[in-house]
Each structure stands twice: as C-alpha cells, then as structure tokens.
N, CA, C and O atoms as CSV, one atom per row, in Angstrom:
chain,resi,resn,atom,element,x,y,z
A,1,UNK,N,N,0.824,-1.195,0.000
A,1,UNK,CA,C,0.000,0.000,0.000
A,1,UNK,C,C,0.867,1.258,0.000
A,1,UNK,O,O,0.658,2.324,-0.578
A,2,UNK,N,N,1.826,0.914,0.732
A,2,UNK,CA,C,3.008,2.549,0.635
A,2,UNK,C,C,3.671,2.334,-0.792
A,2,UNK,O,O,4.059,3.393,-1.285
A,3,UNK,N,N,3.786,1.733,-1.204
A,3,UNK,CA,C,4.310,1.923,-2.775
A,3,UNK,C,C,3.277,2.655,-3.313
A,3,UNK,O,O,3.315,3.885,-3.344
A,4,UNK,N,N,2.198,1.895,-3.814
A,4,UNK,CA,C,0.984,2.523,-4.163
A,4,UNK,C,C,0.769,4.226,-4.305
A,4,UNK,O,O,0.631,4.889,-5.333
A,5,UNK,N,N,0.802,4.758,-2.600
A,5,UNK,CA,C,0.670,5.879,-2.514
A,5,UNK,C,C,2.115,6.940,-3.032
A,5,UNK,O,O,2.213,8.035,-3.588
A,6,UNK,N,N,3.018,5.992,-2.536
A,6,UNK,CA,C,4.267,6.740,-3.274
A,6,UNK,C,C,4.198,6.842,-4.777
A,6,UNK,O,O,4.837,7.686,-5.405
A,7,UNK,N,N,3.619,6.197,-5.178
A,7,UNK,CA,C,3.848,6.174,-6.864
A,7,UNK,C,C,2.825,7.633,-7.779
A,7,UNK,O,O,2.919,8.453,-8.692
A,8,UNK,N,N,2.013,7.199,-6.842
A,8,UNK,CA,C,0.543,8.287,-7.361
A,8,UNK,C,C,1.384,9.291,-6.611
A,8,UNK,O,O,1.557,10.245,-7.369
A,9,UNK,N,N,1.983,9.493,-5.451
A,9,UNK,CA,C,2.669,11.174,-5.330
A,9,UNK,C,C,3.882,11.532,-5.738
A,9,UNK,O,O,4.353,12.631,-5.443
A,10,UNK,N,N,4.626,10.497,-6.578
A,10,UNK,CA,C,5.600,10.635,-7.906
A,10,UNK,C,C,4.850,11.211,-8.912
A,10,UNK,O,O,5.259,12.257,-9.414
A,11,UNK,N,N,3.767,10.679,-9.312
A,11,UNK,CA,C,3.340,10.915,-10.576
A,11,UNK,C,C,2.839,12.196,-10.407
A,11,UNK,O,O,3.126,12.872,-11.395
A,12,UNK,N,N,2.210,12.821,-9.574
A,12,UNK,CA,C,1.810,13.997,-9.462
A,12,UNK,C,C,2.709,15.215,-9.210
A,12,UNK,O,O,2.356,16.394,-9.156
A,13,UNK,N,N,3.847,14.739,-9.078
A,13,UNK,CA,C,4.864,15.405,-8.419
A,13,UNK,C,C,5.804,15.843,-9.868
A,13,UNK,O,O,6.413,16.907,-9.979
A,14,UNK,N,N,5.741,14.544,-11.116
A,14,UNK,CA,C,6.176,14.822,-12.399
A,14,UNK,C,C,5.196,15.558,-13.464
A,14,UNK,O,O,5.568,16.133,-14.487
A,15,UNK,N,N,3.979,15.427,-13.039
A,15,UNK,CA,C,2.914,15.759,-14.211
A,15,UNK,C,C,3.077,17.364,-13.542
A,15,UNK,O,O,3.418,18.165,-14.413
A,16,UNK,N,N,2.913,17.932,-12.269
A,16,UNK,CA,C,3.051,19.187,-12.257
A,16,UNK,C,C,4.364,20.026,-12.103
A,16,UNK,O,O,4.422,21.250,-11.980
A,17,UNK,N,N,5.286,19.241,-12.129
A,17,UNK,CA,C,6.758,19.638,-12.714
A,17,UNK,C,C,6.870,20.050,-13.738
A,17,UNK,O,O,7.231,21.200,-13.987
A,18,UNK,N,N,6.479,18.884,-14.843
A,18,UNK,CA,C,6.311,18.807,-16.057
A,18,UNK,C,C,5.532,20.573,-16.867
A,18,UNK,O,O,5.983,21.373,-17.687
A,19,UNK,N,N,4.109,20.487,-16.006
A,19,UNK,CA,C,3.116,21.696,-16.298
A,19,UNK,C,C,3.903,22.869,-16.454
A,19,UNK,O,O,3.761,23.633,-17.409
A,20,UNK,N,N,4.715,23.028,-15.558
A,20,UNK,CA,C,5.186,24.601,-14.676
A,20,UNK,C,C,6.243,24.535,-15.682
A,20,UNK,O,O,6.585,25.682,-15.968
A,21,UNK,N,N,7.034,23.472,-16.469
A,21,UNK,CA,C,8.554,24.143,-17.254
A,21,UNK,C,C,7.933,24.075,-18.767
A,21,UNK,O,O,8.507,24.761,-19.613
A,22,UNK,N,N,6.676,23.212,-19.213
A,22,UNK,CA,C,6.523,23.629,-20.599
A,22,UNK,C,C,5.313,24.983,-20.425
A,22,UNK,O,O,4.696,25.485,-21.365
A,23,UNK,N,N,5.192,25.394,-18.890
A,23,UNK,CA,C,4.221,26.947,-19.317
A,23,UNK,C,C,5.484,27.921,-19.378
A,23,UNK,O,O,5.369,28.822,-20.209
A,24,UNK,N,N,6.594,27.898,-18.689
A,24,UNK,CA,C,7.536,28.843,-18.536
A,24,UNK,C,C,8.091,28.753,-20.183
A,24,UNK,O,O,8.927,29.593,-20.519
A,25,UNK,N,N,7.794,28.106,-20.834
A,25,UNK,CA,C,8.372,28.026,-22.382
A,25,UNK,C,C,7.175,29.342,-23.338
A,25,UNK,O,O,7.455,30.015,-24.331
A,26,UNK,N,N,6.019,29.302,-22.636
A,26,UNK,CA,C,5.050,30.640,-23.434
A,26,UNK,C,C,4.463,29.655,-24.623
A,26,UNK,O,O,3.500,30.094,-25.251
A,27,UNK,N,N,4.814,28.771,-24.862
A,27,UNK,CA,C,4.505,28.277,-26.142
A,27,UNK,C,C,2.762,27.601,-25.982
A,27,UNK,O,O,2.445,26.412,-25.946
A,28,UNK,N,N,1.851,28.820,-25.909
A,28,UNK,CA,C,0.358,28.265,-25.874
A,28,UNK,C,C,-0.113,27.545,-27.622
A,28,UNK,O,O,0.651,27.412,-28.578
A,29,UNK,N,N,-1.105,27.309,-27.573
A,29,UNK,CA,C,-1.572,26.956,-28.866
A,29,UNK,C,C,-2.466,28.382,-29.610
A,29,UNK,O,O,-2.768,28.479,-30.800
A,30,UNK,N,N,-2.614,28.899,-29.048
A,30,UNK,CA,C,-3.127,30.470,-29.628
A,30,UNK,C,C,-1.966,31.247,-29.957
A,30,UNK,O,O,-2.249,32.114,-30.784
A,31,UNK,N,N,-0.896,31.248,-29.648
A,31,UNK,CA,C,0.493,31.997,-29.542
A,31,UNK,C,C,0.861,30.734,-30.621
A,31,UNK,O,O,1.989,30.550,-30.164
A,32,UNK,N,N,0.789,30.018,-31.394
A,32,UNK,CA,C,1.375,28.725,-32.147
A,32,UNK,C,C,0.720,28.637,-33.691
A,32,UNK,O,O,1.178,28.448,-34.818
A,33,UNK,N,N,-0.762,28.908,-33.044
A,33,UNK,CA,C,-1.586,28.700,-34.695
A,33,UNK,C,C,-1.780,29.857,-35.142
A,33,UNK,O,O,-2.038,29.721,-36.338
A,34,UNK,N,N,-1.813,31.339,-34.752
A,34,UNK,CA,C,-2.575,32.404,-34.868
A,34,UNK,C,C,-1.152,33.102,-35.711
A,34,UNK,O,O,-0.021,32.618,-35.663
A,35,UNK,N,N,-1.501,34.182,-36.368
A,35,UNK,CA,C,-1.358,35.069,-37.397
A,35,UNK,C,C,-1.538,36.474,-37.095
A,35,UNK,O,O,-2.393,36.758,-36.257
A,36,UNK,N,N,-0.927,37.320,-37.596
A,36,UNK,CA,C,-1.623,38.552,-37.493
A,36,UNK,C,C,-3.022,39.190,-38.209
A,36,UNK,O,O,-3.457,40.293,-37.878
A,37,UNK,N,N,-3.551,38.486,-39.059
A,37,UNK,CA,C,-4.542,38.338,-39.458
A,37,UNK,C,C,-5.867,37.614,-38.755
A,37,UNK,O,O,-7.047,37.737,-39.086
A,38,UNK,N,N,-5.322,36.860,-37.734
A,38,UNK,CA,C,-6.260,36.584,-36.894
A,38,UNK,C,C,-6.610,36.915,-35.233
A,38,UNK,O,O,-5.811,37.369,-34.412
A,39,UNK,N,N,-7.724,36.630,-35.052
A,39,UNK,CA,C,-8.021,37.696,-34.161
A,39,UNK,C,C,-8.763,36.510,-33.038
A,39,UNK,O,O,-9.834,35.917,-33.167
A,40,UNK,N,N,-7.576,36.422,-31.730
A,40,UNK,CA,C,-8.725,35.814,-30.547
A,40,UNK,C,C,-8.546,35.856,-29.590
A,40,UNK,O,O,-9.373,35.421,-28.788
C-alpha cells in the first residue's frame, strides 16, 4: 500500500513539474496557430 501511494505522489509530483517548465516556455496553442490576421 506505501508503494501505491508513493507512486501516485511521484506521478503527481512529475505531471506538475512537467506543467510549470513547458508553461515557462510561453509556447500556448493560440500563440502557435494564430497570425496577425487573426483575431482571438
């Protein structure tokens, strides 16, 4: 059971690691597909 819980608070511990260094990159999908011709 302590593996278990260790694993699920690894994984959460990489998925919001993960979040925080590809937002510090800016690279949204509106900032990716958009144009100056488009507007959103």
């Amino acid at each position: 059971m302590k593996a278990m819980i260790l694993g699920f608070a690894a994984a959460a511990v990489i998925a919001l690691g993960t979040a925080a260094v590809l937002n510090s990159f800016g690279h949204s999908t509106a900032e990716r597909y958009s144009s100056t011709s488009v507007r959103l």
